[in-house]
DRENGU-566781 format. One line per 8 residues: number of its first residue (from 1); their letters; for each residue x, y, z of N, C-alpha, C. Coordinates in nm, 2 decimals, padded with zeros to 4 digits. Example, Ala and Ser with C-alpha at 12.3 -4.5 7.8 and 13.67 -1.06 7.14 Angstrom:
BEGIN
1	AS	01.32,-00.57,00.78,01.23,-00.45,00.78,01.32,-00.33,00.78 | 01.28,-00.22,00.71,01.37,-00.11,00.71,01.29,00.00,00.79
This chain:
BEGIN
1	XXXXXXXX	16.61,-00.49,00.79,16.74,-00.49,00.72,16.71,-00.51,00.57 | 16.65,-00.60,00.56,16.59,-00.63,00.42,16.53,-00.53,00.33 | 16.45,-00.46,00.39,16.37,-00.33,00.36,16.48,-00.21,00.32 | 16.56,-00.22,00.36,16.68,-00.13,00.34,16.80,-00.11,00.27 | 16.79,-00.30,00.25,16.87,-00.34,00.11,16.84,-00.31,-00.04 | 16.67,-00.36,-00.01,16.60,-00.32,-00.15,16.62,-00.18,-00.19 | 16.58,-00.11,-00.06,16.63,00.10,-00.12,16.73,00.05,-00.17 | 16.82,00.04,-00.14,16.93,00.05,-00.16,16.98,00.02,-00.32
9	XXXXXXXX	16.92,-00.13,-00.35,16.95,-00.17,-00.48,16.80,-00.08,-00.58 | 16.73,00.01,-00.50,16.64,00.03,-00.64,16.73,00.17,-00.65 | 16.78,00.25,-00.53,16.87,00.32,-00.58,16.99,00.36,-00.69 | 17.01,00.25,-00.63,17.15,00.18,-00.79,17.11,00.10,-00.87 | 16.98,00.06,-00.90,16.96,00.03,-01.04,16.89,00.14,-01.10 | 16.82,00.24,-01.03,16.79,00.35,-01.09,16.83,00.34,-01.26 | 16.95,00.39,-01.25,17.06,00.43,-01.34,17.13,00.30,-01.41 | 17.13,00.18,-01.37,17.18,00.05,-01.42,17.17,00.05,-01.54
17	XXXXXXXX	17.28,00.02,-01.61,17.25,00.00,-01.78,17.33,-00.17,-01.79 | 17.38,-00.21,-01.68,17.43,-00.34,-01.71,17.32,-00.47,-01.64 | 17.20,-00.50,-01.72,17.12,-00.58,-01.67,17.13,-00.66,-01.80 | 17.06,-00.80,-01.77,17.08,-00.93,-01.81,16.93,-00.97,-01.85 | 16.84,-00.96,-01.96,16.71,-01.07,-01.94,16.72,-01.16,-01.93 | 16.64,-01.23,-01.81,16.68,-01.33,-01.79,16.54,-01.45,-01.80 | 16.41,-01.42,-01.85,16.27,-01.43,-01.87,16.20,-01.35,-01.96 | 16.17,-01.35,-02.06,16.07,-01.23,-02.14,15.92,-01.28,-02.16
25	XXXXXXXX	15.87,-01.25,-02.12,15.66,-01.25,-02.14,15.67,-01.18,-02.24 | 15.67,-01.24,-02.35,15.59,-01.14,-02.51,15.49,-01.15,-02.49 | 15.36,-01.08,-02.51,15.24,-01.12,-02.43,15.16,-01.08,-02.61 | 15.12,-01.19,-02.64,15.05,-01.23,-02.79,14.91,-01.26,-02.79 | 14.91,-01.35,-02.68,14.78,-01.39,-02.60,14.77,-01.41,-02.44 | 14.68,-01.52,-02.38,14.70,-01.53,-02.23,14.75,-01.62,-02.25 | 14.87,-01.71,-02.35,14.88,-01.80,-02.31,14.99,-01.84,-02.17 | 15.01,-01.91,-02.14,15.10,-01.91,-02.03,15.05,-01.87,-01.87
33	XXXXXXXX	14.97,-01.80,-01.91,14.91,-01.72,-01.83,14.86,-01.81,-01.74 | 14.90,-01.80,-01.57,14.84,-01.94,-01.47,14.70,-01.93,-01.45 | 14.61,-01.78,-01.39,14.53,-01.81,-01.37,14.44,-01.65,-01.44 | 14.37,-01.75,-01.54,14.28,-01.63,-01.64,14.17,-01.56,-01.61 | 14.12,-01.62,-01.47,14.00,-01.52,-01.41,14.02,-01.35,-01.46 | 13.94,-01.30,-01.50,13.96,-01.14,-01.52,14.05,-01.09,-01.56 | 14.11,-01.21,-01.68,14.23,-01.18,-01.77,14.20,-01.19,-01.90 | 14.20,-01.07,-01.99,14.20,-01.08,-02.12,14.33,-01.03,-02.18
41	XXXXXXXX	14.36,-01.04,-02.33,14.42,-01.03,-02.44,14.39,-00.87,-02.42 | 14.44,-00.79,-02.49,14.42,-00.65,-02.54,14.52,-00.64,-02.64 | 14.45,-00.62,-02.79,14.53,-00.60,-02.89,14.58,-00.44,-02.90 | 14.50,-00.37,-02.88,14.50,-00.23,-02.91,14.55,-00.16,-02.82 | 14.55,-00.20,-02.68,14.62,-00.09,-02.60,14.74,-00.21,-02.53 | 14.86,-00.08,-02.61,15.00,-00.22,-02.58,15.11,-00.07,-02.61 | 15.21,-00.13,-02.61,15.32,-00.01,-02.60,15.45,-00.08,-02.71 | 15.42,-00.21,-02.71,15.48,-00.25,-02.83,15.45,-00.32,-02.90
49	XXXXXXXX	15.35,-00.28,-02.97,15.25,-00.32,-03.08,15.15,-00.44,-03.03 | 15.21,-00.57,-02.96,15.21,-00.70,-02.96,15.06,-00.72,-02.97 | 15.02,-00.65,-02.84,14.87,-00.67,-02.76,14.93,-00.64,-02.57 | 14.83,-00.69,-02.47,14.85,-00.64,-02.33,14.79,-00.71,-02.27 | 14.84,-00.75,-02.16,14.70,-00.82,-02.08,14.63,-00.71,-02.04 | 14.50,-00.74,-02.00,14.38,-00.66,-01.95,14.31,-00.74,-01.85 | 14.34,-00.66,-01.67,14.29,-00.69,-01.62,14.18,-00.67,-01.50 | 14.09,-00.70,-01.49,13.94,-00.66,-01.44,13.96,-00.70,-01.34
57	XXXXXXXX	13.97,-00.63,-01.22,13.93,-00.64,-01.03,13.81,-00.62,-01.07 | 13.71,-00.67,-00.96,13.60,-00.63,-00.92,13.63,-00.58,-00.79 | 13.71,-00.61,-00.71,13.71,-00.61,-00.58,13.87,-00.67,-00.58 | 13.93,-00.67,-00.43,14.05,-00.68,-00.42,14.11,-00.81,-00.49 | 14.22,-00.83,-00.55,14.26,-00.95,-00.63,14.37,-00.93,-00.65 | 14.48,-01.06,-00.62,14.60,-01.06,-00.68,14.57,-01.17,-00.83 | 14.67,-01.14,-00.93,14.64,-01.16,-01.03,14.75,-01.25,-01.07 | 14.73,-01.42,-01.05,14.89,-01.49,-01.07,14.89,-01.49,-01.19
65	XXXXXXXX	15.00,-01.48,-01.28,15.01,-01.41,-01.41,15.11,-01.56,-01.45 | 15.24,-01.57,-01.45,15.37,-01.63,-01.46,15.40,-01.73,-01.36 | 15.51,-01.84,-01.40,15.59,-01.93,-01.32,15.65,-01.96,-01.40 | 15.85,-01.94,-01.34,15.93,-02.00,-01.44,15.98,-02.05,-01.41 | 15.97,-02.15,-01.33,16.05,-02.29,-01.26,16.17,-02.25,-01.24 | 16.27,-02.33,-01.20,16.41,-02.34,-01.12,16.50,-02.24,-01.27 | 16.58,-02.11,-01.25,16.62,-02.02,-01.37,16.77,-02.04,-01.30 | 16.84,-02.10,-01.21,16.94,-02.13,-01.16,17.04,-02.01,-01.13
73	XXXXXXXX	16.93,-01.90,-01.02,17.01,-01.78,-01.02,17.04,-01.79,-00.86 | 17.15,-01.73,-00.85,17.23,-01.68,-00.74,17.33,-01.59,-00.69 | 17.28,-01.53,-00.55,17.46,-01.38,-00.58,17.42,-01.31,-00.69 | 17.30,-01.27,-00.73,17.26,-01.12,-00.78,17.10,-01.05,-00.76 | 17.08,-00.98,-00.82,16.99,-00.87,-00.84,16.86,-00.91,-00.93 | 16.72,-00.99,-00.87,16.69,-00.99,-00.99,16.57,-00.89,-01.00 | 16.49,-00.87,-01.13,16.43,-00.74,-01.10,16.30,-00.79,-01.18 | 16.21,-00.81,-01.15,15.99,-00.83,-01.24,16.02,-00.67,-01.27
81	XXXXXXXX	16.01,-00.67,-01.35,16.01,-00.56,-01.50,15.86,-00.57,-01.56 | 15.79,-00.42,-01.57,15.68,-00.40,-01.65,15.66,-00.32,-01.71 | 15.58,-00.30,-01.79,15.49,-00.16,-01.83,15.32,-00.20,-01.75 | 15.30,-00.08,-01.70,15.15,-00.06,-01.65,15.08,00.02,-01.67 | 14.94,00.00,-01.72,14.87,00.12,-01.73,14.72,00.10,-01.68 | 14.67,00.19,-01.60,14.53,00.18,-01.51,14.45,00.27,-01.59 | 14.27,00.21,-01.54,14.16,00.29,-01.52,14.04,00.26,-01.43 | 14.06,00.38,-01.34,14.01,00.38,-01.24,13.97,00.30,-01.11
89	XXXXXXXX	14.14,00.29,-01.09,14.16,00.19,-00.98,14.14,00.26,-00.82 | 14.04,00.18,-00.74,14.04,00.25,-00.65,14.07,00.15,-00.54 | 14.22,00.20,-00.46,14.32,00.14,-00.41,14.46,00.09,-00.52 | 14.56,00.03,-00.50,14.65,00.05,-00.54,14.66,-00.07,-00.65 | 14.74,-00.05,-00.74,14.79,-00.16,-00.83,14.94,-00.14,-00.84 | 14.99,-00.26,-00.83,15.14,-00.29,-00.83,15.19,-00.43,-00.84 | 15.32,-00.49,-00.91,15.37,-00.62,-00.93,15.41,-00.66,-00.75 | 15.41,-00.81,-00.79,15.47,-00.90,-00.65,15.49,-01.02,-00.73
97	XXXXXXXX	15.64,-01.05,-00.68,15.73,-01.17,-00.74,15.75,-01.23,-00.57 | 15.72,-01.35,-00.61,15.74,-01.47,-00.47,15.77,-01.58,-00.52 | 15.95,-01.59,-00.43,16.05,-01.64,-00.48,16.01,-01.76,-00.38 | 16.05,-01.88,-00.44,16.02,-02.02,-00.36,16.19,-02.11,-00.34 | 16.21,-02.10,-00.22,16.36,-02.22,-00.18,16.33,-02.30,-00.13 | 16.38,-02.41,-00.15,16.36,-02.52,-00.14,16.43,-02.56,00.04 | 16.29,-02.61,00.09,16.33,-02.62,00.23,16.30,-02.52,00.31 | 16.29,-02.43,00.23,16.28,-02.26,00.36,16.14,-02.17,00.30
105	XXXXXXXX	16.11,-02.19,00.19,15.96,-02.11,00.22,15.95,-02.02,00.04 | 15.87,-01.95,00.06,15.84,-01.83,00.01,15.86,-01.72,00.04 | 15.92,-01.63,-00.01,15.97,-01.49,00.03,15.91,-01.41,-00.11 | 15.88,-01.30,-00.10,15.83,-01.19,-00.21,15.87,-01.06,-00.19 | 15.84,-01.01,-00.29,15.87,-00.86,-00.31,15.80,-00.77,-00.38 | 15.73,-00.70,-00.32,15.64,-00.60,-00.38,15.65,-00.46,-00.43 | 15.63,-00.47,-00.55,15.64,-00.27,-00.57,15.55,-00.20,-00.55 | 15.56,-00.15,-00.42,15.48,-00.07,-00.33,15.54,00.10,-00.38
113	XXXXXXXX	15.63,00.05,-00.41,15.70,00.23,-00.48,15.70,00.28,-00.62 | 15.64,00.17,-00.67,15.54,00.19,-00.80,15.43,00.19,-00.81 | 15.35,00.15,-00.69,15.19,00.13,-00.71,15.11,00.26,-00.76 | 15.04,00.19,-00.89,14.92,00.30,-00.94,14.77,00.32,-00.87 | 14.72,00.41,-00.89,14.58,00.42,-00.87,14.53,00.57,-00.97 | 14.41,00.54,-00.93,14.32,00.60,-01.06,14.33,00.57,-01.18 | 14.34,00.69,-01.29,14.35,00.64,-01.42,14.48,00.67,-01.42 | 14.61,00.57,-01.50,14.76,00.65,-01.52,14.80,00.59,-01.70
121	XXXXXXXX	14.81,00.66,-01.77,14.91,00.58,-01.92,15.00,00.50,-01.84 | 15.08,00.48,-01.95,15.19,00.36,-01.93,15.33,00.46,-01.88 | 15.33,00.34,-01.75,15.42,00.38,-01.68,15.55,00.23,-01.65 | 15.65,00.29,-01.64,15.73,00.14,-01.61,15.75,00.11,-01.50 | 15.71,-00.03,-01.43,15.74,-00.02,-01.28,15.80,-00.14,-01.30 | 15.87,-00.19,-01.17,15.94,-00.31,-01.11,15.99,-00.33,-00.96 | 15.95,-00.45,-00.95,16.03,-00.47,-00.80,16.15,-00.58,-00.77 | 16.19,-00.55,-00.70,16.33,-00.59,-00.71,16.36,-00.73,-00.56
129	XXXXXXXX	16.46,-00.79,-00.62,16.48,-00.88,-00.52,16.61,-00.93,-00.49 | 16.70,-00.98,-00.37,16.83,-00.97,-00.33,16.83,-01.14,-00.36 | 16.93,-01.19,-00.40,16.97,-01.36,-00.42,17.10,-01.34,-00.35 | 17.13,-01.39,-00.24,17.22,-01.39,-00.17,17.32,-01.53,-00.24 | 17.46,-01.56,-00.18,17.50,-01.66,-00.20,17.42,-01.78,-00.17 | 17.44,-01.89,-00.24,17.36,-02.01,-00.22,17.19,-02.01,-00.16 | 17.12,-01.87,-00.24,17.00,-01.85,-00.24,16.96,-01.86,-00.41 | 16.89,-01.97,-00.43,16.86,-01.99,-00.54,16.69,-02.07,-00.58
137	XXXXXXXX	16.60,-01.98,-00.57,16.50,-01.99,-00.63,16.47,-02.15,-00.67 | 16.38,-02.19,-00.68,16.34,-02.36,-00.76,16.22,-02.27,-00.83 | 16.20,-02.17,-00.79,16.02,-02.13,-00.89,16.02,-01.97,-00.87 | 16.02,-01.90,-00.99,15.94,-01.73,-00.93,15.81,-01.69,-00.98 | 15.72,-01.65,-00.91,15.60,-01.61,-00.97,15.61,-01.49,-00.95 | 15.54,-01.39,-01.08,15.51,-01.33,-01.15,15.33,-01.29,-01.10 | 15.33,-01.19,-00.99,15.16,-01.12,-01.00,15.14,-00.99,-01.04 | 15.03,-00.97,-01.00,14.98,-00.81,-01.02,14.86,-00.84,-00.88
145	XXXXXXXX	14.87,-00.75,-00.83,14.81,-00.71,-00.71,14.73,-00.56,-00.73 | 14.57,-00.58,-00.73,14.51,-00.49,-00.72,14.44,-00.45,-00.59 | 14.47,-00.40,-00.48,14.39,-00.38,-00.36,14.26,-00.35,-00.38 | 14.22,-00.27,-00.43,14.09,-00.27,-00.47,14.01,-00.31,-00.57 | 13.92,-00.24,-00.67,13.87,-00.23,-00.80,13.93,-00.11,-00.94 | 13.87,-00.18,-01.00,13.94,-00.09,-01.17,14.04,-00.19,-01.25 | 14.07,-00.12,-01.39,14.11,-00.20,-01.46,14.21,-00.16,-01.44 | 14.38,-00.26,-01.50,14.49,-00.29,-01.56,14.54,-00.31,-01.68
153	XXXXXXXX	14.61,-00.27,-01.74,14.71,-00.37,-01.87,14.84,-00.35,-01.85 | 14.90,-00.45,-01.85,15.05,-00.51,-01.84,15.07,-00.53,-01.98 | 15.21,-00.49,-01.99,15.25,-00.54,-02.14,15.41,-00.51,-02.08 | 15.50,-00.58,-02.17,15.65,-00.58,-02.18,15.68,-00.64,-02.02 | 15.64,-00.76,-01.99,15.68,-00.82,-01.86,15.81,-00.91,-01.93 | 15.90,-00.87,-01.78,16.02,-00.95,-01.80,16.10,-00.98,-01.66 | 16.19,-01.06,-01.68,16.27,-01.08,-01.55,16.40,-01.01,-01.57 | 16.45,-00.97,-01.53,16.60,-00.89,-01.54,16.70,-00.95,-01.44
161	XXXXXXXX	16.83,-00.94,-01.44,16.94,-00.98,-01.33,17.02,-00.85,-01.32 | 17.07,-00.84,-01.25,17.20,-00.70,-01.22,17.29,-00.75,-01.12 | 17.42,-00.70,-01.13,17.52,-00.75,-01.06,17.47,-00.68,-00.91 | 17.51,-00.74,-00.78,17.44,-00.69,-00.69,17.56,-00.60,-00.62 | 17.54,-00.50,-00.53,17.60,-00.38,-00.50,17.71,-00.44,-00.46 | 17.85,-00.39,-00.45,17.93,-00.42,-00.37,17.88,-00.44,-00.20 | 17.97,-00.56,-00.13,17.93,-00.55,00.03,17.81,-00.60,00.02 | 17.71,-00.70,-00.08,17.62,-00.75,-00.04,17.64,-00.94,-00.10
C-alpha cells in the first residue's frame, strides 16, 4: 500500500509548484557532512557555482551524508531533493532518506525511480516520503547509495514539504 502511495504522490508532485524548503545543504565544503569516507569537496563540477560533493565507491557503499534532528513535521509530503551527476557507475546510484519515530523504528525511502548508472550530467532526482497525522520524525538522514563502484557529485541537496494529496 505504501508502495502505491509514493506513485502516487511522485505523480502529483511531478508538476507541484507549491513546495516549502524545509532543510537547504549549501554544500561549500564537507562540512556537516556525517561520514567523510570517499567524500570530497568539488569546486569545479557544481551546477551552482558553490562546489559538489564528490563521491568515490570502490565497491558497494551507502554514503551517510546529513542529519537534521527533530524539523517538527507532520500530515505532509516531504521530499530529499538533489542534483546528481555520475562516472562510471557500475550498478546503481540513488538518494535514501530514513525517517526515525520515536518508539516505532526507522522507516526509508529510496529513489529507485531515479537511480543512475554509467556516466550521466546532472540530473535532478528525489525521493519522496508520506508523514501521516501524528507521524513526526525526531531525525531524517540524508544518503546516497551506490550499489556498486564509480564516482558521484551531489550538489543542491535539500529537503522540501508539499501539501499531501487529498484522501491521505
Amino acid at each position: 500500500m505504501r508502495t502505491i502511495l509514493i506513485a502516487l504522490c511522485l505523480i502529483l508532485t511531478a508538476g507541484a509548484a507549491d513546495v516549502t524548503v524545509v532543510r537547504d545543504y549549501p554544500i561549500t565544503d564537507t562540512e556537516g557532512v556525517i561520514d567523510r569516507d570517499g567524500v570530497e569537496f568539488n569546486k569545479t563540477l557544481t551546477t551552482d557555482r558553490n562546489g559538489s560533493l564528490a563521491l568515490k565507491a570502490d565497491d558497494a557503499t551507502t554514503f551517510r551524508l546529513y542529519e537534521t534532528g527533530d524539523l517538527d513535521l507532520e500530515e505532509t509530503l516531504i521530499i530529499y531533493q538533489a542534483k546528481m551527476k555520475t562516472l562510471n557507475v557500475k550498478g546503481d546510484a540513488y538518494l535514501e532518506m530514513w525517517c526515525r519515530f520515536p518508539g516505532r523504528g526507522e522507516y526509508f525511502s529510496r529513489g529507485l525511480q531515479y537511480a543512475l548508472s554509467g556516466t550521466q550530467d546532472w540530473v535532478s532526482v528525489e525521493t519522496p516520503f508520506v508523514l501521516r497525522k501524528g507521524e513526526n520524525p525526531d531525525n531524517i538522514r540524508l544518503n546516497v547509495v551506490v550499489t556498486g563502484k564509480g564516482r558521484v557529485w551531489l550538489d543542491e541537496v535539500r529537503i522540501v514539504k508539499s501539501e499531501l494529496p487529498a484522501g491521505n
